[in-house]
N, C-alpha and C positions, 0 to 999 in steps of 0.2 A: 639556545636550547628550545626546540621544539614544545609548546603545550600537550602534546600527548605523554614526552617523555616524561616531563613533571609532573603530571598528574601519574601515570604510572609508578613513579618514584615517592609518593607521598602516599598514593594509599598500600603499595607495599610495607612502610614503616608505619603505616597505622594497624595494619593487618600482623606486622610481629611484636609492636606492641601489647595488642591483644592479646595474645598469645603469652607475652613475657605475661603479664598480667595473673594468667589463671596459670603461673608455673608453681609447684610447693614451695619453693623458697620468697618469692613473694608473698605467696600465703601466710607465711609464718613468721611475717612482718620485721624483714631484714630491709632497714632504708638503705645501710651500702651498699648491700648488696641488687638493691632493686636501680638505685642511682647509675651503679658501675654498668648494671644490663642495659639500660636506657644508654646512654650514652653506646654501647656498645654497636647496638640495635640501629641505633642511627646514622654511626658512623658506616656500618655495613649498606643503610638507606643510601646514601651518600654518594659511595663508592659506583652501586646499581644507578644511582639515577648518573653517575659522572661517564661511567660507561654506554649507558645509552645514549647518553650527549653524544658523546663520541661515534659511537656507530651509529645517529642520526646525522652526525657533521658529514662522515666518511660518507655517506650514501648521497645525500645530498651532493655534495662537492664528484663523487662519480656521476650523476643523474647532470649537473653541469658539464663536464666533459663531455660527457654523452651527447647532450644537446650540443653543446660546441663542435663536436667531430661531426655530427648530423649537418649542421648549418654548413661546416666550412667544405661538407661534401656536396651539401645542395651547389653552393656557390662555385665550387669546382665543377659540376655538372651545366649549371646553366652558362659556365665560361665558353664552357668546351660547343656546348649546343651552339652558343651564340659565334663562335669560331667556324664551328661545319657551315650554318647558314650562311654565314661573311661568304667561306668558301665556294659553297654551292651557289649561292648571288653572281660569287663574282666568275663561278664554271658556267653558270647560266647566260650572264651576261654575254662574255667571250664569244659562247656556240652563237648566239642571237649575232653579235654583231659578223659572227664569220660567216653563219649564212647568210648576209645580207649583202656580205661583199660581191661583189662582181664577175664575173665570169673571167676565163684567163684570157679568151678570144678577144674580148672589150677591153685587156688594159692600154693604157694609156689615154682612154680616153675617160672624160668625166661625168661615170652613170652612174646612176645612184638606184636605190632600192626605194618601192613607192611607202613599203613601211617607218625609214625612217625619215620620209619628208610629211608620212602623218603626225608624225610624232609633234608634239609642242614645242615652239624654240624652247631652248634650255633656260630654265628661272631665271633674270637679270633681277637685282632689287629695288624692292619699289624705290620711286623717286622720294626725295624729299618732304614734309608737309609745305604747301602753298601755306598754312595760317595755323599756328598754335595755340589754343587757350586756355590757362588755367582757371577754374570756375568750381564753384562751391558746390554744383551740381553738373549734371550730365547735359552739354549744348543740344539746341536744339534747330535743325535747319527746315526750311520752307519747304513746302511738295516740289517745288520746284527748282529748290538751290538755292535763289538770290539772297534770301537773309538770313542770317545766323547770329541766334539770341542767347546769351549764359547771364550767370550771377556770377559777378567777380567775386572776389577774399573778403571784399570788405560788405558784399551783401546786396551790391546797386547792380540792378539791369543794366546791361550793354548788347546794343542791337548794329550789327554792320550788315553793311550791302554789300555785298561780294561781287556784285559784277564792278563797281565805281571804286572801290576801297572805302567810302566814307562813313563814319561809325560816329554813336550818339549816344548820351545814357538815358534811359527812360527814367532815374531814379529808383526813388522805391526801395530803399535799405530793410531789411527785413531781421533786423538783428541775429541772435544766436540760429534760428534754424534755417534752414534750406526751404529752396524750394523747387517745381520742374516747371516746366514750359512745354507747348506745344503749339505749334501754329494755328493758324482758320486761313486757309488758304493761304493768298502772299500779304494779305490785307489789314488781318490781324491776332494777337496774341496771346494764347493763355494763359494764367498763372495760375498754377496750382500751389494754395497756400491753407497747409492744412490746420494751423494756429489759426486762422483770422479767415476761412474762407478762400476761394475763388474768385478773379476776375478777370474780363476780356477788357484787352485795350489795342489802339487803333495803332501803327504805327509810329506815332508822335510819342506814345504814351497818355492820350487821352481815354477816361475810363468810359467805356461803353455798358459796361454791366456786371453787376456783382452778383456772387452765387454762395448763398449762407453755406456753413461748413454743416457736415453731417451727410449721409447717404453718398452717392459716389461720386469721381469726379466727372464735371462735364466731360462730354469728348467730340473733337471737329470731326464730323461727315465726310469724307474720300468721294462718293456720290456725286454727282451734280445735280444742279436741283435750288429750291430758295433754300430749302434747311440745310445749314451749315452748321448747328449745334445740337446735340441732344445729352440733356440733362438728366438724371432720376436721383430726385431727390428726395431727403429723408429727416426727420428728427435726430432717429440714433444714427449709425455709421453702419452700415450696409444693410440698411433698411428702404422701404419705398413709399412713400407720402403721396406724392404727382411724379409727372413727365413731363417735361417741358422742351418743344422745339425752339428754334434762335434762326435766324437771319445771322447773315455776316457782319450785321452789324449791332447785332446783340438785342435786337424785336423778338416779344414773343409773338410765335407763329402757330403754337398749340399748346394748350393745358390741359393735362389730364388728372384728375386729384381721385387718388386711391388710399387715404389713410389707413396706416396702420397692415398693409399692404406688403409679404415677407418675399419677394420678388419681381421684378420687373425685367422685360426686356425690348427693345427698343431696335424701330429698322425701318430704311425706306425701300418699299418692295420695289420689283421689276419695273410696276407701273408710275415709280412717285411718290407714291401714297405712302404715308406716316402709317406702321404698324404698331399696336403695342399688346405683349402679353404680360398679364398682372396673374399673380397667385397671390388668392384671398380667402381667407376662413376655410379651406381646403378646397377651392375651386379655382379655374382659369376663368378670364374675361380675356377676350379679343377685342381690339380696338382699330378699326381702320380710319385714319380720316376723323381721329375724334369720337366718332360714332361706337357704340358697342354693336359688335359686328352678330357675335354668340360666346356663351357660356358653357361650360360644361364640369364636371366633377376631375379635382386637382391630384396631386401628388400624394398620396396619404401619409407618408414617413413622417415619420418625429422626427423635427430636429435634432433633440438629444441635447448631447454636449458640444453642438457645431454654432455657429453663428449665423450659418444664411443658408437658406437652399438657393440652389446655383439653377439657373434659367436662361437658356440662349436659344437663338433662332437657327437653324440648319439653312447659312446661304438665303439664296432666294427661292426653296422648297415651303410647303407648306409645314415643316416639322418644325418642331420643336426640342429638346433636351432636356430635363430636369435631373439631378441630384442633390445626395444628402451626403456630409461627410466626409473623410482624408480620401484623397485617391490613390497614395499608396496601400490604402487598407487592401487585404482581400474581401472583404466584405461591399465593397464600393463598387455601385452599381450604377446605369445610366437608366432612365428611363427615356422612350421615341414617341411621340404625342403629333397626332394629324390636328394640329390645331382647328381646321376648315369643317370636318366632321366629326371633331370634337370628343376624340378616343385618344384612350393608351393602345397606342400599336404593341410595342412589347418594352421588352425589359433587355440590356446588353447584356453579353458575359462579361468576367471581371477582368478577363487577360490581357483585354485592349489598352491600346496608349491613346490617352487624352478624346478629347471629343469625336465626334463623327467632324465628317469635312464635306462638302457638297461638290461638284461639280455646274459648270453652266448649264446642263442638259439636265440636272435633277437627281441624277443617279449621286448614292450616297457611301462612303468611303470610310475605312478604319486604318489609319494609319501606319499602326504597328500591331498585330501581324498585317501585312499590306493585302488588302480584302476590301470586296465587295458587298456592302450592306444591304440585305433585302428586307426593305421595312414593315413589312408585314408578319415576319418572325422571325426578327433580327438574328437571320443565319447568314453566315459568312462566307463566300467563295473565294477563294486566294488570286489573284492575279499576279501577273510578271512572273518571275522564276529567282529561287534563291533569296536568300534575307535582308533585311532591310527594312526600311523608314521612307512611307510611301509620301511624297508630293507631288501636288495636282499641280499642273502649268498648261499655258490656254493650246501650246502648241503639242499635248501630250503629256507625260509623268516621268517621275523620277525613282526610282528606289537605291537609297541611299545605307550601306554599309557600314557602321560606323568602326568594326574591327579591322576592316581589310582596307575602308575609301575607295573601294569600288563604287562604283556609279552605274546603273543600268537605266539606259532610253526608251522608252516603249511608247509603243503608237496605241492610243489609247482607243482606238475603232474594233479592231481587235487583238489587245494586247501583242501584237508581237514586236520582240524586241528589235528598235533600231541600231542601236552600238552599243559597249560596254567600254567604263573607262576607268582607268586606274588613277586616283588622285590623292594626294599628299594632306585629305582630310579625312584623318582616321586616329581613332583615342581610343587604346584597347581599354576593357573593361568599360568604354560609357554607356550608359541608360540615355533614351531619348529628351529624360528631365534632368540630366547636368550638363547635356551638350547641345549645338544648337547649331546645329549649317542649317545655313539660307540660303532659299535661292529667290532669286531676283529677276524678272523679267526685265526685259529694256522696251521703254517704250516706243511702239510703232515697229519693231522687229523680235517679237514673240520668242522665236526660235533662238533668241540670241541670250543666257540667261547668266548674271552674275552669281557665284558663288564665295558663300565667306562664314568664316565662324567667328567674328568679331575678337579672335585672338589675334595682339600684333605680333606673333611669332608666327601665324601662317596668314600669309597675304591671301589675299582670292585670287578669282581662276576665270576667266571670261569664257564661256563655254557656248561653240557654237552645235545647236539639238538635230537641227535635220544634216549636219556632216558629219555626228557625232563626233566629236573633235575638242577636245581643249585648245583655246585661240592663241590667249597668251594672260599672262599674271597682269594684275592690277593690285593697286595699296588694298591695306586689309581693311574694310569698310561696308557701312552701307550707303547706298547711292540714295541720293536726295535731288534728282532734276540734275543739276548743271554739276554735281558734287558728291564725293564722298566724305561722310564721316566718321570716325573710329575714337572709342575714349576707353579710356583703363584709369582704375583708380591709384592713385600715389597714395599712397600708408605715410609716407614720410611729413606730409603738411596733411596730410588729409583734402586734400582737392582732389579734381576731376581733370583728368591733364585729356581736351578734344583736339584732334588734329584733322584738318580738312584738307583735303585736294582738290581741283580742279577735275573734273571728270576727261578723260580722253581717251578716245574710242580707240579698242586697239586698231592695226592696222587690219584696214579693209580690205587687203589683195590677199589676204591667209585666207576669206570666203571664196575665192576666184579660184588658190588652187588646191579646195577642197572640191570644187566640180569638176577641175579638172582633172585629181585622182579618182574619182567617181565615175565619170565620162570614160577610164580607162578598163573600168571592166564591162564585160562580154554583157550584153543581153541576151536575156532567156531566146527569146523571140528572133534573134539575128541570126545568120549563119556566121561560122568560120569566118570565109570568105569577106562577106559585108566588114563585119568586126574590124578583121583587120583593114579595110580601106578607108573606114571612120576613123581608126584610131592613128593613122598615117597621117592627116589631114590634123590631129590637135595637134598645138602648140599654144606656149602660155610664157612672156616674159615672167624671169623671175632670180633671185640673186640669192648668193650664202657667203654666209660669214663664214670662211677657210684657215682654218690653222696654219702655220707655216714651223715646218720641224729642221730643214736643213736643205743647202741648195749643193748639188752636184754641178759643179763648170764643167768638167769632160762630157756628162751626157745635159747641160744646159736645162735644167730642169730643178724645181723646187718641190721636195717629199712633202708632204703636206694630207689633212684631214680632216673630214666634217662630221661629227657626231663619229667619232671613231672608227667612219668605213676611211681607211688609206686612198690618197689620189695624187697626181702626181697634175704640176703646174708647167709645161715648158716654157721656157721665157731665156732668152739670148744671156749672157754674164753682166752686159752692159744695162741692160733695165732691170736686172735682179739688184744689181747694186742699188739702185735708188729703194729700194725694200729693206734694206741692210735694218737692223734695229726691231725691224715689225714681229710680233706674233700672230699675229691675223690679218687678212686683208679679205674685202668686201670682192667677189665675182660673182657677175652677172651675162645672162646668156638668155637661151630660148631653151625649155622642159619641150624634147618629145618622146615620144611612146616607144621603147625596142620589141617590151614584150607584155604580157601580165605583170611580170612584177617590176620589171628596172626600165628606166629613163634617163633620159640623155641629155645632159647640158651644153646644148649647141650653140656655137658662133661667140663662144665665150669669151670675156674681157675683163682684166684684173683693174680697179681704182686703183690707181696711184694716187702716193702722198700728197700730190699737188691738184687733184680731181681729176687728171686726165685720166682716157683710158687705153691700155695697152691690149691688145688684140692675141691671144696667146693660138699659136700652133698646134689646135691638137689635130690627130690625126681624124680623117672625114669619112666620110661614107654612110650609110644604111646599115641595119642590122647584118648579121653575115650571110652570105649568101646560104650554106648548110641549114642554116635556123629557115631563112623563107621556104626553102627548099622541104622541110620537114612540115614547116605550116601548109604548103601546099599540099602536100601529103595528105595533110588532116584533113582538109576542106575537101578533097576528093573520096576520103573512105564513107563507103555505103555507110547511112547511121544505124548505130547498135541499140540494143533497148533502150542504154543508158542514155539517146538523146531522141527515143520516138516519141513523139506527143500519145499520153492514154497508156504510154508503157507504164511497167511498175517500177523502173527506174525514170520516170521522166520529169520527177520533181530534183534528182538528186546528181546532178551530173557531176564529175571527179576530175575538176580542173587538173589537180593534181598528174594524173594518169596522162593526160593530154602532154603537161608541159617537161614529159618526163625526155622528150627528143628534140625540146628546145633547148638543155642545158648539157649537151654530151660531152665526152671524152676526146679527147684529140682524135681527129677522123680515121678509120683504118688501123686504130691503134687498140689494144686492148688495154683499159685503165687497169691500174696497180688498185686503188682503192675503190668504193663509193663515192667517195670525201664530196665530188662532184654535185650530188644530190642533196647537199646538203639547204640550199636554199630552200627546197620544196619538204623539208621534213623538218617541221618548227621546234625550238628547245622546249616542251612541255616538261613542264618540274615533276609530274607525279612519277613514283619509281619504275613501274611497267612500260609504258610510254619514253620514259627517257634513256632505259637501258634497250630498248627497242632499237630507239635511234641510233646510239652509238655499236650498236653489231652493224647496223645495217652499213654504217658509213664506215668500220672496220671490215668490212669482204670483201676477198679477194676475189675478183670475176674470172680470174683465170683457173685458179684452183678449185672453185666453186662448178664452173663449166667443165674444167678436165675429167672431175671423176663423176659428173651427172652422163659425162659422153663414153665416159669408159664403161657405165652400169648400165648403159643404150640408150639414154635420153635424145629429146628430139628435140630442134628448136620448134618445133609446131604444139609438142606437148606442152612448154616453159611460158606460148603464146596462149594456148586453152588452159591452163591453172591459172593465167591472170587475168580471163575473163570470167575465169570459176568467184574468180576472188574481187571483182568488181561487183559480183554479182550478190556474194557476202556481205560486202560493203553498204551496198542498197540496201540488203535486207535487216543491217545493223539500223541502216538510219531510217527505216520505218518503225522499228521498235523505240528510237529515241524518239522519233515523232508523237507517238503515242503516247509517251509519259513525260512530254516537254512542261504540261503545263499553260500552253498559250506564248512560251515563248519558241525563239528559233535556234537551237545551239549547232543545227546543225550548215544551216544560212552560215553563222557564226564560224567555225571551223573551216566551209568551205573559201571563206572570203579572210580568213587569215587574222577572223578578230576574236576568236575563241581565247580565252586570258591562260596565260601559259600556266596560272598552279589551276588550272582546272584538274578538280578531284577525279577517282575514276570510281568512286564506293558510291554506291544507291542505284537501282534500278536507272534514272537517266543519265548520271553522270559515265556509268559501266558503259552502254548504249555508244554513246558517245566517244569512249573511250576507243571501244571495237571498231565502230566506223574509221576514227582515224588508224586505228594500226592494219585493221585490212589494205584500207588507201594505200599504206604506207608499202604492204605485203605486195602489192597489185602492182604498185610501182616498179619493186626493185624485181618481180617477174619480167613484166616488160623490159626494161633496161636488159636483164639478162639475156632476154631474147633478142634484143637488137645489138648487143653487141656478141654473140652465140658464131659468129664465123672469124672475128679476131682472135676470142679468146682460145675456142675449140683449135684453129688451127696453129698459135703460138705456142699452146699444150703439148699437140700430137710430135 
């Protein structure tokens, strides 16, 4: 029973009580009779308040259905959604992989499309761990790999060398708590022990130097340099007393004493030099070198109910950071301080994620929204295009997606984008503060950048920046020198279960034939002509792992498949048998050039089980003669706007339109479908776009041409509406140019990397949209027009 309906129920029977009360027969002091009424009166209370129970149950127990039949409709809705997509994934898939197939003129030999040799080999899973350790806290490896230090279960330092296997205990039992570790260089080791203080020891475990508990923990220098330690140390706990540098061998190399002192921050600049900024009694000191460099008026905020005002150096800029406070608050705020000339620059807005970020060249950075910081009135300009979580790398930037795992490359001189990639690190609903990809440079090849979200359900991704290209999967990890290491906590003991690998580079020949699919398109600057005799001349050893589905004896040949495009293997009965049992087998040849998009696996040779190799028969020759025959074509037509230098097409040329008479119809024949074009008109998911595509490749050229000839069409008019409509094209992609943003979507599209659920809603993505469906319109004109004397006369 509801408290509304009892209380309802009680003061009704107080309210006829009353009532009975001042009745005449009560008055006239009859107790049976007053007794009988009371009792009456109550009973009838009773009954009201049992009834309202009842139609409180009843309502209830509906308002539960209700919700029940709402849930089990949501559930049934999001079944169904989750169904269409499966679907639509897997109609998506299909078109992609069917346009990628091959031409019918090229079968039986083994060419492949250049889109799916960019693609990343397919996930293999990681290897096994080289070295497992359970540890009371989270291991900790050297800048450089070779040693790796934990606390076992029972509390004792263990220190191994990973290059030799030999391992030693430092001691050092530290009873009930934990503690972490961090290296100083390869030489020696921290301990952070927040009961009893801090201290540095050498390898052996001999102690070099101890650091009272209170104010923060030391931390080892990355830098090169003598200082290898900086300390800020305190009475209370995240307070600032002094500073103190270290030697790797735990000397001090400067002191600076600030008592009482409610921030510190600590750096060795560009040139060397020990910097320090202090906030004290509301003002900054600057400290170079020990020395006080200048002073100036501090942070004014109250602490409040916070514990520390937070103080960091921006890079090796002269700024600085200060705040006060939660940083989820909306209230929380940054302040930007020239420490040098000794001002408050401005104040941030509140929308940003986490600190500013510096680059090498000074220029300053917000990471989420991904903006450019102008420190003089900390206003924002957006760089890259589309959303994300901006990171700076020396070879250019990143913006990172965390709904979708998109990836976008950009050249950080002026933001235009290098590639876009689509990767398997994406957590719908995360915030930049519960999730955490990293990217990793490798040392000495910049461009080469490991990615990882320290979950071991998604391994990383070696990613190479100037090919835009994912290389291949590595263990889920981060790299330490010669090593990766990855730790997840066990609930079950309560330990820290680290698992380390061996580092190992993917394979280096996946960089050889990313130049080599790069070398395969056209330069601005080249002719026709040239192009093709460059691209005649590349070749590039290179092998794929071949599925094997079933072998035909009467045509001597093995059906077979590599990333889902069909290829067929001939090979005699007698050497198919020694294959007998396999699903894969390793072929290897020479990649050369047919055309823009597909390649040719020549001189090819299947590994047999025993390492030999068998030489397989396929059929030989040069692209087909028709195809050269139409490139020469090309190379002799006078150039149109679309390729004068200063024209207003002459940034925007339509590959597309070009390769529309490299993939024809059987010669002299009129095609039944488009289906043929389908290579050149990519699966874009958005609705408009994708229903585009399949009219297009649904038209009948015959019937389409019969009654344009019967209404008086001309093939000369079919050839001027698709220059009308190249010319629409252009004019699409200077309006997406305009509202790009700084990035290239239309570079993008033309080169086949535009990401197929590209939206077509907003002023750029619309832009964009239109360029590709004119292209597309332009296209299926021309085709019409060239085949306009098969179809018109199969009609008549």
């Amino acid at each position: 029973m509801s408290r509304t309906a009892c209380c309802s129920g009680a003061s009704a029977a107080v309210l006829a009580l009353a009532m009975l009360l001042h009745a005449p027969a009560v008055q006239a002091n009859d107790p049976t009779l007053l007794i009988r009424e009371i009792g009456r009166v109550l009973e009838q209370g009773e009954r009201a308040s049992q009834l309202r129970r009842q139609q409180e149950e009843q309502r209830e127990a509906q308002e539960a259905r209700q919700r029940a039949a709402e849930r089990a409709e949501r559930e049934r809705t999001a079944a169904l959604q989750r169904q269409q997509k499966a679907e639509q994934d897997a109609a998506t898939r299909k078109a992609d992989v069917a346009a990628m197939q091959a031409p019918p003129e090229w079968a039986g030999r083994l060419v492949l499309h250049r889109r799916a040799l960019e693609a990343p080999e397919p996930a293999a899973p990681p290897p096994p761990p080289d070295l497992v350790v359970d540890a009371r806290s989270i291991a900790s490896l050297s800048p450089q790999g070779q040693w790796l230090a934990w606390e076992n279960a029972a509390g004792t330092l263990e220190l191994r060398n990973l290059r030799d296997g030999s391992q030693r205990s430092l001691g050092r039992s530290a009873g009930k708590h934990s503690r972490s570790l961090a290296f100083v260089g390869e030489s020696a080791l921290l301990i952070y022990d927040y009961e009893q203080g801090s201290e540095l020891v050498d390898m052996q475990g001999n102690t070099l130097q101890r650091f009272a508990k209170g104010g923060y923990y030391p931390q080892p220098r990355v830098e090169p340099g003598p200082v290898a330690i900086s300390h800020v140390s305190g009475r209370e706990p995240l307070r600032c007393d002094e500073v103190l540098h270290y030697d790797a061998r735990g000397q001090v190399l400067e002191r600076i004493r600030v008592p009482g002192a409610d921030a510190c921050a600590a750096r060795i600049d560009a040139q060397g030099r020990t910097e320090v900024l202090v906030h004290q009694d509301g003002q900054f000191t600057r400290h170079v070198q020990g020395q006080v460099a200048n002073q100036f008026a501090g942070d004014t905020r109250s602490l409040g109910q916070y514990a520390q005002r937070g103080l960091h150096w921006l890079g090796q800029t002269p700024y600085a950071v200060s705040d006060v406070g939660n940083w989820n608050s909306s209230t929380h705020r940054f302040r930007l301080w020239d420490t040098v000339q000794g001002r408050l620059l401005c104040e941030l807005p509140g929308h940003i994620l986490g600190r500013p970020i510096a680059d090498e060249s000074g220029e300053v950075y917000v990471r989420q929204p991904a903006a450019r910081l102008n420190v003089q009135d900390c206003s924002l300009t957006r760089v890259g295009t589309g959303p994300g979580v901006l990171t700076l790398l020396k070879e250019g930037a990143v913006l990172h997606d965390y709904e979708s795992g998109r990836i976008q490359i950009f050249d950080r001189a002026q933001w235009q984008l290098r590639a876009s990639l689509e990767t398997p690190f994406r957590k719908a609903g995360a915030t930049p503060g519960n999730y955490y990809p990293h990217f990793q440079a490798t040392p000495g090849a910049p461009e080469r950048v490991l990615l990882s979200v320290g979950s071991e359900d998604t391994p990383g991704w070696f990613i190479d920046l100037s090919a835009g290209r994912l290389v291949a999967q590595v263990p889920p990890g981060m790299r330490w020198g010669e090593h990766l290491l990855h730790y997840s906590h066990d609930s079950a003991n309560s330990l820290w279960r680290n698992k380390v690998w061996r580092w190992r580079e993917p394979e280096p020949a996946a960089a050889g034939l990313g130049d080599f699919l790069k070398a395969m398109r056209k330069d601005r600057y080249e002719t026709t002509a040239e192009h093709r005799v460059r691209v005649a001349a590349l070749a590039r050893a290179h092998s794929l792992t071949v599925k094997l589905h079933d072998y035909d004896a009467d045509r001597a040949r093995f059906t077979a498949s590599w990333r889902e495009q069909a290829l067929t293997l001939p090979m005699p009965p007698a050497q198919a048998r020694r294959l007998d049992g396999l699903s894969e087998v390793r072929v290897q040849g020479l990649l050369s050039v047919l055309d823009d998009d597909f390649v040719e696996l020549r001189e090819a040779s299947v590994q047999m089980p025993d390492g030999s190799l068998q030489r397989l028969a396929l059929p030989a020759g040069p692209a087909p003669a028709r195809v050269r025959a139409a490139a020469s074509e090309r190379a002799a037509t006078p150039a149109t706007a679309a390729s004068v230098p200063g024209s207003a097409g002459a940034a925007t040329p339509l590959p597309a339109l070009a390769r529309s008479a490299a993939l024809p119809a059987a010669p002299g024949a009129c095609s039944a479908t488009m289906a043929h074009l389908a290579p050149q008109l990519r699966a874009y998911r958005a609705p408009a776009l994708a229903e585009a595509r399949q009219a297009i490749l649904d038209l009948q050229p015959a019937k389409v041409l019969g009654d344009l000839r019967r209404k008086g069409a001309t093939q000369a008019q079919l050839q001027q509406q698709a220059q009308q409509l190249e010319q629409s094209a252009r004019e699409a992609a200077t309006t997406a140019r305009q509202s790009d943003g700084g990035g290239n979507s239309i570079r993008a599209a033309d080169a086949g990397q535009l990401a197929l659920d590209w939206p077509c809603e907003g002023i750029h993505p619309a832009a964009v949209c239109a360029y590709v469906a004119m292209r597309w319109e332009a296209l299926v004109m021309q085709e019409l027009a060239r085949q306009w004397p098969q179809c018109t006369a199969a009609s008549s």
